[in-house]
N, C-alpha and C positions, 0 to 999 in steps of 0.2 A: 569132734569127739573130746569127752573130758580124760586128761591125763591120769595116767595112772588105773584106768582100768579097761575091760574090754569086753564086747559084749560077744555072749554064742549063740543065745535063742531066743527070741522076745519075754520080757522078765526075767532074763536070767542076768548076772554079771561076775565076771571073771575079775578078783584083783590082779593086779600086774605091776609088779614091785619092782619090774627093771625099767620103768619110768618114772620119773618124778612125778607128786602129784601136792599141788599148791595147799591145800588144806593139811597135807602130812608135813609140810613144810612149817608153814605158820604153827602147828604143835610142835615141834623141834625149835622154833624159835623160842617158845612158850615154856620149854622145860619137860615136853612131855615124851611119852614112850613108844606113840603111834607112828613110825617114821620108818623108812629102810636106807640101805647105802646108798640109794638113788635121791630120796628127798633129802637128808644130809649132805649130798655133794650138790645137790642143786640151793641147798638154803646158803652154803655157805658160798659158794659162784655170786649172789644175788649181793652177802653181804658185802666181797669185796668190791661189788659194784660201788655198793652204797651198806657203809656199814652202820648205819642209825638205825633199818627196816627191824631188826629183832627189841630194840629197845621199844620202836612207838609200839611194835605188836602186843608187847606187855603195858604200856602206859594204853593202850586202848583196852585190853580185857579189866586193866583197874578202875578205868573210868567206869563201864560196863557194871563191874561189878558193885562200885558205887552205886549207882543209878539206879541197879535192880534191887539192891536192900534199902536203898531210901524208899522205891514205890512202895517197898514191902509193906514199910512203916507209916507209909501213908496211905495203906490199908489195903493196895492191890492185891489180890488174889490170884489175876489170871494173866497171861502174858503169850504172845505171838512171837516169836524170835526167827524173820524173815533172813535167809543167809547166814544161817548158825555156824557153819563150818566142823569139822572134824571135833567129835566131842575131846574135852581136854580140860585143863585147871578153871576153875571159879565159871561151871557151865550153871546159866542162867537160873535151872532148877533149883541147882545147889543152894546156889546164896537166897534164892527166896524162900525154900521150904526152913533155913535154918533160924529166916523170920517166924516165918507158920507154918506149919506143916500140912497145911489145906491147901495150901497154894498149887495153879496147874499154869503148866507149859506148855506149848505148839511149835516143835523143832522147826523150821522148813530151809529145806536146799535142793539145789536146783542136780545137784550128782549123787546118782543112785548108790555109789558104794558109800560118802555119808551117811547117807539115808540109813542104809542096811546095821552100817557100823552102829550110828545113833539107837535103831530099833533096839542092839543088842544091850549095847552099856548103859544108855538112859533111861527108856521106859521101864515104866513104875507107876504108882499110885500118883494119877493126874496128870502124868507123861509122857508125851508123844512124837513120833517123827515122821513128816510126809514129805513127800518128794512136789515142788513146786518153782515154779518159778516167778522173780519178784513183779516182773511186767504183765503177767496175768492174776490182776490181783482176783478175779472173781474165781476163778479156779481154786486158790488156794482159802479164801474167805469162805468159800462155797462147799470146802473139801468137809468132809463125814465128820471126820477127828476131830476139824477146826471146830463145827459146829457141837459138836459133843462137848469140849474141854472147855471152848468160849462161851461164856452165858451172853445170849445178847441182852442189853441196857444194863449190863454190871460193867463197873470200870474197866479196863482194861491196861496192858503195858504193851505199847507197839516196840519190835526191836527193831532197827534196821541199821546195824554196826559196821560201818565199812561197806557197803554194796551199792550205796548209789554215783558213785563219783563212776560206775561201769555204765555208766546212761550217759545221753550230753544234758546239760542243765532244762532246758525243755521238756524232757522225757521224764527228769526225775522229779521236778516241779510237779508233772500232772500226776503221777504216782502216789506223789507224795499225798496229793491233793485228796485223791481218791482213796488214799490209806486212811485219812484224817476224817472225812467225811465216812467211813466204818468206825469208824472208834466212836465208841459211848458216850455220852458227855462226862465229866469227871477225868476221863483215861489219858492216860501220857503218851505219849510219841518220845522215843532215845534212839538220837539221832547222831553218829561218828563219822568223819568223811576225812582220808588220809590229803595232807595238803603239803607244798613245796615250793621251791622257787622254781622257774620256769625251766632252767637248764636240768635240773635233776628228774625232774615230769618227764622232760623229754628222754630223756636218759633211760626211766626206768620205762617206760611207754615201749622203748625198742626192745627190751630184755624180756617182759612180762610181754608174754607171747602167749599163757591160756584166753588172755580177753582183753580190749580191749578199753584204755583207762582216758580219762576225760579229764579235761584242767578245770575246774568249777573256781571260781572268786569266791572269797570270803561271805560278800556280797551275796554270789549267789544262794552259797550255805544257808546263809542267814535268809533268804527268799523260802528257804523248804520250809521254815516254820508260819510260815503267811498263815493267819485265820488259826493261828495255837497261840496260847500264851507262856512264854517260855520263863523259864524258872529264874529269876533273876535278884541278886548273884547268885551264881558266877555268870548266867546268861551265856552267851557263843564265848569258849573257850579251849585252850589249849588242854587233853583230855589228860594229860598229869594233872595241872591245875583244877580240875573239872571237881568240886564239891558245894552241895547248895548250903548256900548262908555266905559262903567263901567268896569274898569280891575279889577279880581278878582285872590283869588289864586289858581292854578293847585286843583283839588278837594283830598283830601286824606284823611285817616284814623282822625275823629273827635268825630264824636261821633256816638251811636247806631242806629242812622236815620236819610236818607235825602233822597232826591228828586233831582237826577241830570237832568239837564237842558239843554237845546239846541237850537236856530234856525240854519238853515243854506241855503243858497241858491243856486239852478242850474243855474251854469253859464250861460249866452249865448253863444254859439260858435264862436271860431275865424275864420276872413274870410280873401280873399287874397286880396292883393293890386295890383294892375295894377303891373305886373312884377314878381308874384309869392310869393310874400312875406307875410308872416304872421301879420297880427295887428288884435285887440282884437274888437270884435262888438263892437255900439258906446259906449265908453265909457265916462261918463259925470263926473264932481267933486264929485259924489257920487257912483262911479264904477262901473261895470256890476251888479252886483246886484242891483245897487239903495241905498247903502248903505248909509247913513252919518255918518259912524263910520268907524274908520281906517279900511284897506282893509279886507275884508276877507280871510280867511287862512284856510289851510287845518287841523283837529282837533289834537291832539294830547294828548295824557293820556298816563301815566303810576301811576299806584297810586294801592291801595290794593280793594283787592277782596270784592263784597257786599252782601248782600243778599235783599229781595223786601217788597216792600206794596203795595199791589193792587188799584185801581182805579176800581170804579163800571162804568159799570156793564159790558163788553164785556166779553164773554166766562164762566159768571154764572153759 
């Protein structure tokens, strides 16, 4: 069962504020108002665990919200934001309709009272929130809403912020795979995964009791962009540092917590030239991607092994 609510009749859901529930958390870390005495004593239990977890949770919604006003600006329109979490500061809709105001969004979370919650405060014009889960991607690519808000062969923005490090690196590789291979050519994949040294993974592994959390290698981080070309600089980076044009350095062994970083985009494919010859779809002063930051390149890591932080609420 996911924390913090409780069910009485099929479709129906009770909230239940004398338990904590990880997404009202992570808003309480964020600044926000969605929270009761049950998610404040359990945010702050987690901090004295480990008190960095409310710091990366804002350096990751900044990165976030970097990411999604650059697609903006690189023309994206439409956006999928898989494991959105409890709506709260700089949500995805926000920063890109304040590019365009054309722009649509596809909430999804795998916990019905998100869901209900999202339904109320988000939707809007081009706005939506369905209840899904990240490991059945055809359900969710499949869903009515998706297919309404998503144009298929228009670019797209894939979110997936904090959710995969709840897979083991095998599980979220083929996800990832077959998220990449849905997206349009043009469209970006934003890609966050909470990272650590091993003793603190462990640590917070035994604490984080709604689901369980996975140690991915930098290495492998950088394996989820296989077959994307990922935006580089900043390339795989620590998601404070995370802004394109901005060279940063190779991510390595720093300290006991961070949040590696990602966008990356699917090419368009090459086509022939009168005579058989290979040249690159059109490509303009900003590349096949659309990029305004030096080319993009394929990712590369070699750095030390990590361990994770979760991100509310998927797989609770």
């Amino acid at each position: 069962m996911v924390s913090g609510y409780a069910r009485t009749a099929p479709g129906q859901v009770l909230l239940d504020t004398s338990r904590p529930n990880i997404a009202r958390v992570y808003d309480y870390w964020l600044g926000g108002k969605d929270s009761f005495a049950a998610d404040r004593a359990e945010a702050d239990r987690l901090l004295a665990i480990w008190p960095p977890m409310a710091r990366l949770s804002r350096e990751n919604r900044q990165f976030l919200s970097h990411a999604v006003a650059w697609l903006a600006k690189q023309g994206i329109r439409q956006f999928l934001d898989i494991g959105s979490g409890l709506p709260t500061v700089q949500n995805t809709h926000e920063t890109a309709q304040a590019i365009d105001p054309s722009c649509r969004v596809v909430y999804v979370d795998y916990d019905p009272v998100v869901v209900n919650h999202a339904k109320v405060l988000l939707s809007g014009q081009g706005v939506d929130a369905i209840m899904g889960d990240l490991r059945e991607p055809d359900t969710i690519l499949g869903h009515p809403v998706t297919r309404q808000l998503i144009r298929p062969g228009e670019p797209a923005g894939l979110i997936l912020a904090l959710v995969l490090h709840f897979l083991d690196a095998g599980t979220a590789a083929k996800l990832m795979r077959e998220y990449a291979n849905w997206l349009p050519d043009g469209g970006y994949a934003v890609v966050s995964v909470g990272a650590g040294d091993q003793e603190t993974g462990e640590a917070l592994a035994r604490e984080y009791t709604p689901a369980t959390l996975y140690n991915h290698s930098p290495g492998q981080v950088a394996a989820l962009f296989d077959g994307l070309d990922i935006i580089d600089p900043p390339g795989l980076a620590d998601a404070r540092d995370w802004y394109p044009g901005k060279p940063t350095l190779c991510p390595g062994p720093r300290e006991a917590g961070r949040i590696l970083a990602g966008v990356a985009c699917k090419p368009r494919p090459v086509r022939l030239r009168a005579g058989g010859h290979l040249m690159p779809a059109a490509r303009t002063s900003k590349g096949r991607c659309a990029s305004p930051v030096p080319g993009p390149t394929r990712v590369m890591a070699s750095v030390a092994s990590t361990a994770v932080l979760g991100r509310p609420s998927q797989f609770r």
